[in-house]
C-alpha positions in Angstrom: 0.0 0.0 0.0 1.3 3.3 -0.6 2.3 6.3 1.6 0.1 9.1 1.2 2.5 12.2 2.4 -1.1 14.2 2.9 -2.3 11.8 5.8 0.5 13.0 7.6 1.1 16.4 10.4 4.8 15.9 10.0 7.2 14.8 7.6 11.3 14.7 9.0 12.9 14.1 5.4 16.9 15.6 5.2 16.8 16.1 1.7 15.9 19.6 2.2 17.2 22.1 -0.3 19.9 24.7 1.2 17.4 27.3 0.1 14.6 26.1 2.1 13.6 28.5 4.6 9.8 27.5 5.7 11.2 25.9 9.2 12.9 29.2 9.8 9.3 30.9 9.8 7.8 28.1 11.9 9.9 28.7 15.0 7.2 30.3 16.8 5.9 26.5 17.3 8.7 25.5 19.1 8.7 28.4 21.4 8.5 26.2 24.6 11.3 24.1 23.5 13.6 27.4 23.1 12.5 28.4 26.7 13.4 25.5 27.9 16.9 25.7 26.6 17.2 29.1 27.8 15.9 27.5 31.3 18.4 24.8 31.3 21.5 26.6 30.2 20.7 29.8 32.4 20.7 26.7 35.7 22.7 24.5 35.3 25.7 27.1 34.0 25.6 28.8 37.6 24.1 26.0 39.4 26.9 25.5 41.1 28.9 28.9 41.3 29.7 30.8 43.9 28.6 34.4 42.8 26.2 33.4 40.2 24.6 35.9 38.1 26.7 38.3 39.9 29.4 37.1 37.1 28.0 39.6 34.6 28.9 42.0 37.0 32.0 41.2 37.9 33.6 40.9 34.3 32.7 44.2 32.8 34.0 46.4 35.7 37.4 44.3 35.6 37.8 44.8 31.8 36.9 48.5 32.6 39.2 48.9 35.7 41.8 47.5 33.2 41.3 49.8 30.3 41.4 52.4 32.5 44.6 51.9 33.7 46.5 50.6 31.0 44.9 52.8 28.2 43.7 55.6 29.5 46.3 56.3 32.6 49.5 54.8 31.5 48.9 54.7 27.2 47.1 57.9 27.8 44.4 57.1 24.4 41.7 59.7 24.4 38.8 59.2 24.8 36.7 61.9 22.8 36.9 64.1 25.7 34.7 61.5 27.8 35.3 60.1 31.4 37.6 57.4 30.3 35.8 54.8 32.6 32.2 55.4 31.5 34.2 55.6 27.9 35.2 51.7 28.2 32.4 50.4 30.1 30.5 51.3 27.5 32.0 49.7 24.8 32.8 46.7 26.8 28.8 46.4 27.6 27.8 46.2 24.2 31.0 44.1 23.1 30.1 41.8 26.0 26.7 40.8 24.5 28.0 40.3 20.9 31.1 38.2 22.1 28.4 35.6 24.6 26.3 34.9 21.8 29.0 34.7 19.6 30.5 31.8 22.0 28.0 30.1 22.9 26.3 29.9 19.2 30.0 29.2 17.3 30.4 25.4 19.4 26.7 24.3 18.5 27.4 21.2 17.0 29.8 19.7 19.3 28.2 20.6 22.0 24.8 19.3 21.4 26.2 16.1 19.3 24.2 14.2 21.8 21.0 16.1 22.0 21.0 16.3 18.2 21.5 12.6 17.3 18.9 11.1 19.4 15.9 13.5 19.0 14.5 15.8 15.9 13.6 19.8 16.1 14.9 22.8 14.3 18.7 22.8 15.0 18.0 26.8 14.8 16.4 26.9 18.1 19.5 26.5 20.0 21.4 29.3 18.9 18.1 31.6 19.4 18.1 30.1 22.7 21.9 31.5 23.1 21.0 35.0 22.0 18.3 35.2 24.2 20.8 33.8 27.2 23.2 36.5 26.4 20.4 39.0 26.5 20.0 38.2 30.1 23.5 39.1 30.8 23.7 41.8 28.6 20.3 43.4 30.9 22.4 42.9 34.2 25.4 44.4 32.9 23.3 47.0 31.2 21.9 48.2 34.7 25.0 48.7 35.9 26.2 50.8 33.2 22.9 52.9 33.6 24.0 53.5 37.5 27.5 54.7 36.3 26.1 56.6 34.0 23.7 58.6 36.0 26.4 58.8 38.6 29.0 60.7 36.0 25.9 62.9 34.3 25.1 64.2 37.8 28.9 64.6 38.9 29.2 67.2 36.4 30.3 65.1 33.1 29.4 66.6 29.9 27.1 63.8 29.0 23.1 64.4 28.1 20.6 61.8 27.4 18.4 62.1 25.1 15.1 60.5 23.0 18.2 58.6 20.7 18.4 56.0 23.9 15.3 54.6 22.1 17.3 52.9 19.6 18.6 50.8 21.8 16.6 47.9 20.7 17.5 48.6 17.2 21.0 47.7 18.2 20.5 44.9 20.0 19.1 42.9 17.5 21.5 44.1 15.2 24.4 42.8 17.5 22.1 39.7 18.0 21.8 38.9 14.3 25.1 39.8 13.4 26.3 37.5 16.5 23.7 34.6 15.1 25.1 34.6 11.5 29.1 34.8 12.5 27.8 32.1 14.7 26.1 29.6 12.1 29.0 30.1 9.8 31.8 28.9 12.3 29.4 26.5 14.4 29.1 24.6 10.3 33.4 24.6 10.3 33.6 23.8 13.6 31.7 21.1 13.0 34.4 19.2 10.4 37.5 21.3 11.9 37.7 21.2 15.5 40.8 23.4 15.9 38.9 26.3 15.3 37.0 25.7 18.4 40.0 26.1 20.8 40.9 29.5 18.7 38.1 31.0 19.2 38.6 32.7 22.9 42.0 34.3 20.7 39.9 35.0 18.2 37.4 37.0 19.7 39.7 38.7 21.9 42.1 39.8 19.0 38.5 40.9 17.6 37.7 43.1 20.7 40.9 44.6 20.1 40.2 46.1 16.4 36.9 47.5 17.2 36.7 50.9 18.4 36.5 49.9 22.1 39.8 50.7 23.9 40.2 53.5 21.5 37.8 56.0 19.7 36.6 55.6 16.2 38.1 59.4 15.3 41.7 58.2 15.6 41.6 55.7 12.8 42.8 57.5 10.0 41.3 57.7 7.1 43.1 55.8 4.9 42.3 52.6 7.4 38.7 53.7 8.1 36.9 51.6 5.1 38.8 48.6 7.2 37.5 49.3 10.3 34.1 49.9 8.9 33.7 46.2 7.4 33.7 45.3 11.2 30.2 44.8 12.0 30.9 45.8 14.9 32.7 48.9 14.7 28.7 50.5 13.9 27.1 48.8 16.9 29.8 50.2 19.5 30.3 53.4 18.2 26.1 53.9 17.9 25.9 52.2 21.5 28.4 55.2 22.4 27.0 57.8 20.7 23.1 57.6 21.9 24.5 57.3 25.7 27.3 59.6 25.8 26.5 61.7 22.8 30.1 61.6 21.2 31.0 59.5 18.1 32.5 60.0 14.4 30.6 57.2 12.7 29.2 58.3 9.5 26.2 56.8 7.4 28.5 55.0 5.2 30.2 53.4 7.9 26.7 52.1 9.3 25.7 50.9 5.4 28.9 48.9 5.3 28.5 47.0 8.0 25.3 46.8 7.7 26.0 45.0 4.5 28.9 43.1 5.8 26.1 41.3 8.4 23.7 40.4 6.0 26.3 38.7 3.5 27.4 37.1 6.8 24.0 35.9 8.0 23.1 34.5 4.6 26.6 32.4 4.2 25.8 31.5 7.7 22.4 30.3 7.3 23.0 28.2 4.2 26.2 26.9 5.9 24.2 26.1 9.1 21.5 24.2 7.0 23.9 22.4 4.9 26.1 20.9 7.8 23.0 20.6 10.1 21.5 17.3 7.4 24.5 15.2 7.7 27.0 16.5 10.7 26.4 13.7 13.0 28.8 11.8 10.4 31.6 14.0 11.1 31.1 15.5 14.8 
């Protein structure tokens, strides 16, 4: 008797072209699954920590104690005419979020080798679940930096708020999507080529180091700037900067770059993710 392919809800079939993109709409389905990652990771990472949470915390006022020091006392970078402190914090709040989900999303495979080869659901889940992880660090870390701020702003800095703070979300989920497609295309080598999953904590450090974090944007020169633009990067710090602290040089065309740079990423990613993701248990 033959199978009728219309009597049934689902049909799991891996011959699924690279440019098939229906499951990617039908995510809202599996929301409950993607909480539940989110539930897990979120548990059992700081199940059994000492500070917990309080980790998020911790690590952005180091980095800043550090930059201040080194770069701002001792290499004496400016700064834009900006507190250097609230200068760095800044950019290492921002650079925080991209570099968790960037780490978290780049190891997918490996990690969840076991999880993936014993039940079926959109692969794509876990790194969403991974973005919306980092988010929850990113909001700690972000209410710290709002304390500082208000703390320099009332101390006399030359710092005023405005209605631009209401882009913020905008640049979230462009750091989230620009983390999510960096992460799909190195989570589908990673897969094959493990090495590149012990160079990635080098690799995202050396990255930290050419964005505009430790240093402003306006002493690039210009010569070097269309390099520094094709950072994706480079836009979200400097914009992150610029609607808090109201000083940046970014121009349009630096935002349009990388802008352009992320969504040539994301679509390399996502083809590379759903190419690896049908037969990766052979190689993991």
């Amino acid at each position: 008797m033959k199978n009728n392919k219309d009597n049934w809800d689902t049909i799991i079939d891996t011959k699924r072209s690279l440019f098939d993109i229906s499951f990617f709409f039908n995510l809202y389905k599996y929301r409950d699954l993607i909480y539940m990652f989110v539930k897990r990771d979120f548990v059992t990472f700081y199940k059994q920590t000492i500070l917990g949470p309080l980790w998020y915390i911790v690590q952005p006022l180091v980095n800043t104690l550090v930059f201040t020091v080194i770069f701002g006392n001792l290499a004496k970078l400016p700064t834009d005419g900006l507190p250097p402190f609230i200068f760095y914090m800044a950019g290492n709040v921002i650079w925080a979020y991209f570099a968790a989900c960037l780490n978290l999303t780049s190891n997918i495979f490996v990690a969840n080798a076991g999880l993936f080869g014993k039940v079926h659901f959109p692969r794509l889940t876990v790194p969403i679940a991974n973005v919306i992880i980092s988010l929850l660090q990113f909001a700690i870390q972000f209410i710290i930096f709002t304390l500082f701020l208000m703390y320099f702003i009332y101390s006399g800095s030359d710092i005023t708020l405005s209605f631009n703070v209401l882009y913020l979300p905008l640049i979230l989920f462009y750091v989230a999507f620009a983390s999510l497609g960096f992460g799909m295309l190195i989570s589908a080598i990673t897969a094959k080529y493990r090495d590149l999953t012990f160079a990635m904590s080098f690799l995202i450090q050396l990255w930290m180091y050419v964005t505009p974090i430790v240093y402003p944007l306006s002493l690039v020169p210009d010569n070097y700037r269309i390099f520094v633009a094709l950072n994706p990067m480079t836009s979200a710090v400097e914009i992150f900067k610029y609607i808090f602290l109201g000083e940046s040089s970014i121009t349009s065309n630096d935002i349009i770059i990388g802008l352009l740079v992320t969504i040539l990423v994301f679509i390399f990613g996502f083809f590379a993710f759903n190419r690896v993701e049908k037969n990766f248990m052979d190689t993991v």
